[in-house]
C-alpha positions in Angstrom: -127.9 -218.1 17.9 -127.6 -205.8 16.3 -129.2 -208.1 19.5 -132.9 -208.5 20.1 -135.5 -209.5 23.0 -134.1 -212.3 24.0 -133.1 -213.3 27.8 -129.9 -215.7 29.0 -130.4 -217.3 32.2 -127.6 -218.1 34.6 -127.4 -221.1 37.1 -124.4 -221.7 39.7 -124.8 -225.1 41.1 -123.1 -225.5 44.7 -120.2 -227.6 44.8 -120.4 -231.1 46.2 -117.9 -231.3 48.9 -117.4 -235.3 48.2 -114.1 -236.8 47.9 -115.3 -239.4 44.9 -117.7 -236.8 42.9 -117.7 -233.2 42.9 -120.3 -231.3 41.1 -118.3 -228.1 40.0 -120.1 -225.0 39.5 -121.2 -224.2 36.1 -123.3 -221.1 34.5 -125.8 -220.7 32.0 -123.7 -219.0 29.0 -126.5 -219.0 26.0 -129.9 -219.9 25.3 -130.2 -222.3 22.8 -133.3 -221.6 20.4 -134.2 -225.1 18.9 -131.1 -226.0 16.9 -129.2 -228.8 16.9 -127.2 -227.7 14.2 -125.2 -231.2 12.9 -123.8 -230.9 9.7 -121.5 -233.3 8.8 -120.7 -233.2 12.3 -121.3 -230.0 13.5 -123.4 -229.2 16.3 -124.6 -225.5 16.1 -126.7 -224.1 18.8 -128.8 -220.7 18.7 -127.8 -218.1 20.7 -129.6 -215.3 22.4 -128.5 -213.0 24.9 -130.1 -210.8 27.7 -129.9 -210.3 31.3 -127.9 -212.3 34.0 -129.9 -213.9 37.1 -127.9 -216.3 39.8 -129.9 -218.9 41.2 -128.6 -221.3 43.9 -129.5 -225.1 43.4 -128.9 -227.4 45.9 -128.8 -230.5 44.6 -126.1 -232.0 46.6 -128.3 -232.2 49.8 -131.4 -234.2 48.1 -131.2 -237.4 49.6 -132.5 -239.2 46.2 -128.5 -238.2 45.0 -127.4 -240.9 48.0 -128.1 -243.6 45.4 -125.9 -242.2 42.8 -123.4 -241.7 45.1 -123.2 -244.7 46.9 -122.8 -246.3 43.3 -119.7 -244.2 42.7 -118.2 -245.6 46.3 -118.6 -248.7 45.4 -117.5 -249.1 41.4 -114.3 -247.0 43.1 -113.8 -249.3 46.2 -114.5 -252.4 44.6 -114.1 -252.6 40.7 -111.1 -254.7 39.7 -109.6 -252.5 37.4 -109.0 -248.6 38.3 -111.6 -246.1 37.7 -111.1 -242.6 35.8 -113.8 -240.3 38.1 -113.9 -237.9 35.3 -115.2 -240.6 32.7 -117.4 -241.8 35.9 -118.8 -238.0 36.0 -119.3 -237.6 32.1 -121.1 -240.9 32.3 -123.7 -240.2 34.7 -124.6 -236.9 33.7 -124.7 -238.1 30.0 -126.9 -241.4 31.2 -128.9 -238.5 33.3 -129.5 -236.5 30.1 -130.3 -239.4 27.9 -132.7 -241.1 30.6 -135.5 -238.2 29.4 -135.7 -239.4 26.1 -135.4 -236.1 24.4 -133.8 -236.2 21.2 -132.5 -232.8 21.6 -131.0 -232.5 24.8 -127.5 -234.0 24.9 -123.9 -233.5 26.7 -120.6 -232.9 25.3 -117.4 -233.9 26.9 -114.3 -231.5 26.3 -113.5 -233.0 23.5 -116.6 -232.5 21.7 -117.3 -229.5 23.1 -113.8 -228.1 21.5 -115.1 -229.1 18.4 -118.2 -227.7 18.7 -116.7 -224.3 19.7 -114.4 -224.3 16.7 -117.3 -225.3 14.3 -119.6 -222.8 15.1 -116.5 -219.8 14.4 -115.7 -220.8 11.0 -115.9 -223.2 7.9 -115.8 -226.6 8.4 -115.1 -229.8 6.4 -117.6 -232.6 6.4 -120.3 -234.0 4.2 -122.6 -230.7 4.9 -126.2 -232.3 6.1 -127.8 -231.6 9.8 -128.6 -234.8 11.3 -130.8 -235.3 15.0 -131.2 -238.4 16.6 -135.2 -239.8 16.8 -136.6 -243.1 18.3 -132.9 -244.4 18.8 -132.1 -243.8 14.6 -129.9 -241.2 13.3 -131.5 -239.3 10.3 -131.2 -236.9 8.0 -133.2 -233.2 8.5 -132.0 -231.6 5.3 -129.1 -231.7 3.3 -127.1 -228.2 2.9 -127.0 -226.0 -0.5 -123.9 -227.1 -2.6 -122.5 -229.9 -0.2 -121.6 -233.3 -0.4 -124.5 -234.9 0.9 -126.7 -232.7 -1.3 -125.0 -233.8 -4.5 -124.8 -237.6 -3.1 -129.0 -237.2 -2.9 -129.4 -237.8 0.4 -132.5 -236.7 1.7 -135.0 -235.2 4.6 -135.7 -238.5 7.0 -133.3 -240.8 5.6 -132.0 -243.1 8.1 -128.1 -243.5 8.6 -127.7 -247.0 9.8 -124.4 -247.4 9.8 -121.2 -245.3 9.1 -118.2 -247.6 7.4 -119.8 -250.2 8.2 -119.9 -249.4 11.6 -123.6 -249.5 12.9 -124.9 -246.3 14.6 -128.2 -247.5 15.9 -128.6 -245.7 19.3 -125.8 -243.6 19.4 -125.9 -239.8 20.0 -125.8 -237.2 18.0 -122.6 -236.0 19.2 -121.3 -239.7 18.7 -122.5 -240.2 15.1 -121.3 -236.8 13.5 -117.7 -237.4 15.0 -118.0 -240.4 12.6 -119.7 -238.9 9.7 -117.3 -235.4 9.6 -113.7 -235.5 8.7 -110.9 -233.9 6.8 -111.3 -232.9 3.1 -110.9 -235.0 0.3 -111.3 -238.5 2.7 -114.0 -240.4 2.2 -117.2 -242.0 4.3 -119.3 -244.9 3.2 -123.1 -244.4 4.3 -125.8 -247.3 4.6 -129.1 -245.4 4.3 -132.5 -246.7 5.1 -135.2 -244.6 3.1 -138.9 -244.1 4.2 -141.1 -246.0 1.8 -137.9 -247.9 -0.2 -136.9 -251.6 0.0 -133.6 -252.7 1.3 -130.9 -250.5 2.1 -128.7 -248.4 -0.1 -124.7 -247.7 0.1 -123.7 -244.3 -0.8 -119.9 -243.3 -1.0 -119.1 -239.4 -0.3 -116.3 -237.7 -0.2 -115.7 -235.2 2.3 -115.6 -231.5 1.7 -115.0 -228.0 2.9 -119.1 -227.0 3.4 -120.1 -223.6 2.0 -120.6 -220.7 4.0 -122.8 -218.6 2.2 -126.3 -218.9 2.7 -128.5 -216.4 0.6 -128.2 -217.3 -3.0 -130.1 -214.3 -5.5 -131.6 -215.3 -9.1 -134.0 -213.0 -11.2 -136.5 -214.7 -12.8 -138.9 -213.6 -15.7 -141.6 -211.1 -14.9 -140.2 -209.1 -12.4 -139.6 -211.9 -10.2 -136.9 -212.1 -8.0 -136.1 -215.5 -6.5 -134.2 -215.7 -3.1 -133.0 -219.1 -1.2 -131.6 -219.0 2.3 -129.5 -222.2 3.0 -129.2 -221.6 6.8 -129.1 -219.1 9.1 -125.6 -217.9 10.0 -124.1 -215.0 10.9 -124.1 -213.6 8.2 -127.3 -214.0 6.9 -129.1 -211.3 7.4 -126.7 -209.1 6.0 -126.4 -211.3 2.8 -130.4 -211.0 2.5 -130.0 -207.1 2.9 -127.4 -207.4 -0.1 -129.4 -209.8 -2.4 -132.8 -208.0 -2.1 -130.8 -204.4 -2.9 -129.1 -206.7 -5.8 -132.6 -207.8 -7.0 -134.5 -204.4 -6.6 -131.8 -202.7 -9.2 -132.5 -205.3 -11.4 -136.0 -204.6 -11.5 -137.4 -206.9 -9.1 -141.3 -206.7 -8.9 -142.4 -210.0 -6.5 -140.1 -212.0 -4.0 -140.0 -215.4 -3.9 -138.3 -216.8 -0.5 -137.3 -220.0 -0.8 -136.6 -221.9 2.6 -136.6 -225.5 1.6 -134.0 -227.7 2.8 -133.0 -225.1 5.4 -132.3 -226.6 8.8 -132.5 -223.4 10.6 -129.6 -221.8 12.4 -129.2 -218.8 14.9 -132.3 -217.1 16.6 -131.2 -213.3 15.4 -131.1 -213.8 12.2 -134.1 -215.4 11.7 -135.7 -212.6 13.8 -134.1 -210.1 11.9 -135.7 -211.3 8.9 -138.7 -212.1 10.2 -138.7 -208.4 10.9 -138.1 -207.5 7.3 -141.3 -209.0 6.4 -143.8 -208.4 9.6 -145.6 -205.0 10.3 -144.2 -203.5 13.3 -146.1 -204.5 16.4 -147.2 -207.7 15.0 -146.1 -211.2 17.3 -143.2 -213.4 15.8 -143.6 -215.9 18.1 -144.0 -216.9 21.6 -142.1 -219.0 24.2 -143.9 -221.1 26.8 -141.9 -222.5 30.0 -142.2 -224.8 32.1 -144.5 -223.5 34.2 -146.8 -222.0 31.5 -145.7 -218.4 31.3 -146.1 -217.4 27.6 -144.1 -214.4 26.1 -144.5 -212.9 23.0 -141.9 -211.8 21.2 -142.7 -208.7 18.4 -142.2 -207.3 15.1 -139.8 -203.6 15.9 -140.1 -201.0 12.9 -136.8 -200.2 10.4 -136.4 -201.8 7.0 -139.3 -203.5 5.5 -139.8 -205.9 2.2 -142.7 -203.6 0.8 -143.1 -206.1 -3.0 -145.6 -208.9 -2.8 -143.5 -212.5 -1.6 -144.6 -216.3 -1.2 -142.2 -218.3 0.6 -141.4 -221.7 -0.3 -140.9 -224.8 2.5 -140.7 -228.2 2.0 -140.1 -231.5 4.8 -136.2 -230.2 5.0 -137.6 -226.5 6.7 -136.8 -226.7 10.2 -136.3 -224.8 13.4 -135.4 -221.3 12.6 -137.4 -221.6 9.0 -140.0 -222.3 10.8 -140.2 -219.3 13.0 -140.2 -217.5 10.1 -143.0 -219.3 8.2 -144.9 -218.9 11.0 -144.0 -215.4 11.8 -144.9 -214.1 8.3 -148.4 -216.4 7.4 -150.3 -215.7 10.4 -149.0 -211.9 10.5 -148.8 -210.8 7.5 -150.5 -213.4 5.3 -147.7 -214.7 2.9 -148.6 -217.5 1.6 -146.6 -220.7 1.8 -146.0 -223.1 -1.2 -144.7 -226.4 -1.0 -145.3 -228.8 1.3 -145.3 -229.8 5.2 -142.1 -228.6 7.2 -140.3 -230.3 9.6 -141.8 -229.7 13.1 -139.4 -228.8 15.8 -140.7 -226.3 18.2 -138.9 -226.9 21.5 -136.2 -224.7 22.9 -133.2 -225.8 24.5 -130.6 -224.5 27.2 -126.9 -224.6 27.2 -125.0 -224.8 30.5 -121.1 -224.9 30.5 -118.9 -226.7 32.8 -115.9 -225.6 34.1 -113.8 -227.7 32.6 -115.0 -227.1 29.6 -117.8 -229.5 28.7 -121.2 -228.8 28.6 -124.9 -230.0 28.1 -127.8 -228.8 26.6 -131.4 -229.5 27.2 -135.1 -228.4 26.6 -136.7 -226.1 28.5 -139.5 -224.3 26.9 -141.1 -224.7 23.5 -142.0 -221.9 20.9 -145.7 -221.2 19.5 -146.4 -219.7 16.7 -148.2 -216.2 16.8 -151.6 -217.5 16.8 -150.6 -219.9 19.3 -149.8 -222.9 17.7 -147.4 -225.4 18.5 -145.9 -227.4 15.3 -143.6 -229.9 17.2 -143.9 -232.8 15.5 -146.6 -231.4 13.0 -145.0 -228.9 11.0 -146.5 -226.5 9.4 -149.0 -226.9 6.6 -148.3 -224.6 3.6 -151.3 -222.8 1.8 -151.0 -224.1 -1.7 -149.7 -228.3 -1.5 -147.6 -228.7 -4.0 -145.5 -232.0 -4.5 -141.9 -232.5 -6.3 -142.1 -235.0 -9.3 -141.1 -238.4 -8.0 -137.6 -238.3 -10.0 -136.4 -236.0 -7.0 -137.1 -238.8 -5.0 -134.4 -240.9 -6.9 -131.4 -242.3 -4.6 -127.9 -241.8 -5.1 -125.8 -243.5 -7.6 -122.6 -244.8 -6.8 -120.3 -243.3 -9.2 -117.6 -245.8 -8.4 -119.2 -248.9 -9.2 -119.8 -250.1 -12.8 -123.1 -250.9 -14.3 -123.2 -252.7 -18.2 -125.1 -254.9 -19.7 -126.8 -257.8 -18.5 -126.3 -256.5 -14.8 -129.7 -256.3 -12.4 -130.0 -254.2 -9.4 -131.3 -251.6 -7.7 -128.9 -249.5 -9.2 -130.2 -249.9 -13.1 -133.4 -249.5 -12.3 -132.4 -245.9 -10.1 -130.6 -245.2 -13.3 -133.2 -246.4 -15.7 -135.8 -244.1 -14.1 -133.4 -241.1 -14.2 -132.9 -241.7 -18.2 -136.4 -242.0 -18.5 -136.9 -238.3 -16.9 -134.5 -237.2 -19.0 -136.7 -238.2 -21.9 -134.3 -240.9 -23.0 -136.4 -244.1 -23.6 -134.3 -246.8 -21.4 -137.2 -249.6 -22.6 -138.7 -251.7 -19.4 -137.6 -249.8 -16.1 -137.4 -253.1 -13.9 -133.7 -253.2 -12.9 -132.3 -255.3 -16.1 -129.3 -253.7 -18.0 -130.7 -254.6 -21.3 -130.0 -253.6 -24.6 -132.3 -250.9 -24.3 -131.0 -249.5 -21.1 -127.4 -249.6 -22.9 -128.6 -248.1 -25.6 -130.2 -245.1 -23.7 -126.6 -244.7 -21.9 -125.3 -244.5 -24.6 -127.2 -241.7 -26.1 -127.3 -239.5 -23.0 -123.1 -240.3 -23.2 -123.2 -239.0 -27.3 -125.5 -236.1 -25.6 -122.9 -235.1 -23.3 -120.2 -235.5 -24.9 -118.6 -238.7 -23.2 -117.0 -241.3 -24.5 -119.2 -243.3 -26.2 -119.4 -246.7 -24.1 -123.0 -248.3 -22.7 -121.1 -248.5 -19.6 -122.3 -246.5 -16.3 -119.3 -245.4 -14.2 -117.5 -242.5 -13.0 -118.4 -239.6 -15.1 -121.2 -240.8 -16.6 -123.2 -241.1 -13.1 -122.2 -238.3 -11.9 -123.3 -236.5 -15.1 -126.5 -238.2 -14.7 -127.4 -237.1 -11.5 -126.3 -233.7 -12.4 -128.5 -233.4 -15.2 -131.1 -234.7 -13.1 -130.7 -231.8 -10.6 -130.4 -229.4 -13.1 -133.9 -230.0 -14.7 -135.0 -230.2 -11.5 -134.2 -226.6 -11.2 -135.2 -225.8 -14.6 -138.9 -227.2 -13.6 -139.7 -226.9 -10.3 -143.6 -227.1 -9.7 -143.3 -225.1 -6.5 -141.4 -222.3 -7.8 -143.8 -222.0 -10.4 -147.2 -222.3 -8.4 -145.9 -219.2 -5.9 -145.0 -217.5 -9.1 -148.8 -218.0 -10.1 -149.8 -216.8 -7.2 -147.9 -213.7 -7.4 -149.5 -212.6 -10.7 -152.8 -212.4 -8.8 
């Protein structure tokens, strides 16, 4: 989540001969590397696999269990409505698993964990943005390449308060995304809190089937090739193979690798591709357990990326993009461009119920080669380099109609976008003046609308589009890692 050093653990727990609870036995069937992989609700875990061990774990005969069971007797003997012991069972081992405070441990009932099984085997339909649960919120860790939530603007550590209206405030992960994901072409209404904004904003997005593809190839000028990976799925590495051949006939001189936004994704890929840019020998990364046994984990020989690369990261580069930031700075000196990543180095174990449920939680965390550990850090790039403040702008609302002599929150969003655009909207201050409808109705003679003063429909979202396309066109951290290249 060709196979690489990696190790699967199995645990059979003994089965609890009570009438009222039984404990059924359940295995270890994959070892989750850091992921928790939401998008639009889908929870995709890392897999790795190795060798088998069976170890016995008698839970059952601890006597601090007595306490949990002699609650079951007694909801069962004495409730006054009839008890369902299988929601009793998910219940405690879900309060169980919640009780440690761990954002990325979590259980999934059959239901879910259905879903979850058929998410992680092919395209799904949602609003395409990984989401993890943090001091009882539900927020956003990076939008994906070409989805819904990416065109909607929403962005790294925006908080999702409520979900049609519905508030989410200290529900699971699991719980939230089967809110936020549904069927193509239907709708969700988001209230999203963002860090360092006033009030609240509603953003509308419909529902679509997410992209798969995850390496996306452009050659620049100079020689230079650039290369984004969305995620890693898998497919990726074999899409990176493709790209870079793609890029090399076409001349390419110097790589830039451009992780921002990506969430991470499975374990072999990212290893694979660490591999493609570390010496062989060199340390990926390590994994400490519990108990303080470190193992490093090293770069084998094969294909190698032999033209001078920068990677780029940004607050969105998580989990699996961070392995491979780390992997290729401190072993091979790339530098990094951008700014801080995410921080999640924890790893997590799955274990699968008979009945087809299961639960995942942490049990070791990752250091980079040197020895680092970035949970809850990140990792610092080489070169700082910040995004203009337009790509901080919040989403429009393409449905609701903004004209003259309207204030809000909106005008002013949409006053600061014409003003980065270069059209002269007057006073930015949230007053649909004269100005501001003048300036509309410019950009609408520019694009070729019809000609009206008023905001709606197509207009915003040709707004926001041209927005993100000179975004593109002028990225400051594409550009400094292309400066760096020429030295």
């Amino acid at each position: 989540m060709e196979q690489d050093k990696t190790k699967e653990q199995s645990v059979h727990q003994e089965e609890n001969q009570s009438s009222y609870l039984k404990i059924k036995k359940f295995k270890f069937v994959m070892l989750l590397f850091f992921l928790v992989f939401a998008t639009a609700g889908i929870t995709t875990f890392a897999l790795a696999f190795g060798d088998e061990k069976a170890v016995n774990v008698g839970v059952t005969e601890r006597s601090e269990f007595n306490k949990l069971y002699e609650a079951y007797d007694k909801l069962n003997e004495n409730y006054y409505k009839d008890l369902e012991q299988e929601k009793l069972v998910n219940g405690a081992i879900n309060g169980m698993i919640e009780s440690v405070g761990d954002p990325y441990s979590d259980y999934m009932n059959q239901e879910e964990a259905k879903k979850f099984e058929e998410s992680i085997s092919s395209s799904f339909e949602g609003i395409g943005a990984e989401i993890q649960e943090k001091d009882g919120y539900i927020s956003i860790v990076s939008p994906i390449k070409g989805s819904p939530a990416e065109k909607a603007g929403l962005q790294p550590h925006d908080k999702i308060i409520k979900v049609d209206g519905e508030s989410i405030q200290g529900m699971s992960v699991t719980d939230a995304v089967l809110l936020i994901r549904g069927e193509k072409g239907t709708k969700v209404n988001l209230t999203i809190q963002r860090p360092g904004q006033e009030g609240n904003m509603e953003v509308t997005i419909t529902r679509d089937e997410i992209p798969i593809e995850t390496v996306y190839a452009e050659m620049k000028e100079n020689g230079v090739a650039e290369i984004q990976i969305t995620s890693f799925s898998d497919n990726t590495y074999k899409e990176l193979v493709n790209a870079l051949n793609e890029m090399k006939d076409k001349g390419m001189k110097k790589l830039v690798l451009d992780l921002r936004q990506n969430p991470g994704g499975l374990l072999e890929q990212a290893v694979k591709i660490s591999n493609l840019f570390v010496p062989e020998g060199e340390v990926l990364f390590q994994v400490e357990n519990h108990d303080g046994k470190v193992e490093k984990y090293v770069s084998e020989g094969g294909q190698k990326v032999n033209v001078p690369t920068a990677i780029l990261v940004d607050e969105g580069s998580a989990s699996a993009s961070e392995i491979l930031a780390a992997a290729v700075s401190e072993s091979n000196e790339i530098p990094l461009v951008g700014t801080k990543t995410f921080g999640k180095g924890t790893v997590q174990t799955a274990e699968t119920f008979e009945d087809g449920s299961n639960m995942k939680f942490t049990t070791a965390k990752w250091l980079t080669p040197e020895g680092n550990w970035i949970h809850d850090k990140g990792i610092n790039p080489d070169y700082e380099v910040k995004m203009p403040e337009y790509a901080q702008l919040p989403f429009i609302n393409p449905d609701k109609e903004l004209k003259e002599s309207d204030m809000s929150d909106a005008v002013k969003t949409a006053e600061q976008m014409l003003k980065a655009l270069e059209i002269n909207p007057g006073n930015v201050d949230g007053f649909f003046d004269e100005d501001t409808k003048s300036a509309v109705q410019q950009f609408q003679e520019n694009n070729k609308l019809e000609v009206t003063g008023v905001l709606k429909g197509e207009t915003t979202l040709k707004l926001m589009e041209n927005l993100r396309q000179k975004l593109q066109e002028n990225d400051p951290q594409f550009k400094k890692a292309a400066e760096i290249l020429k030295k």
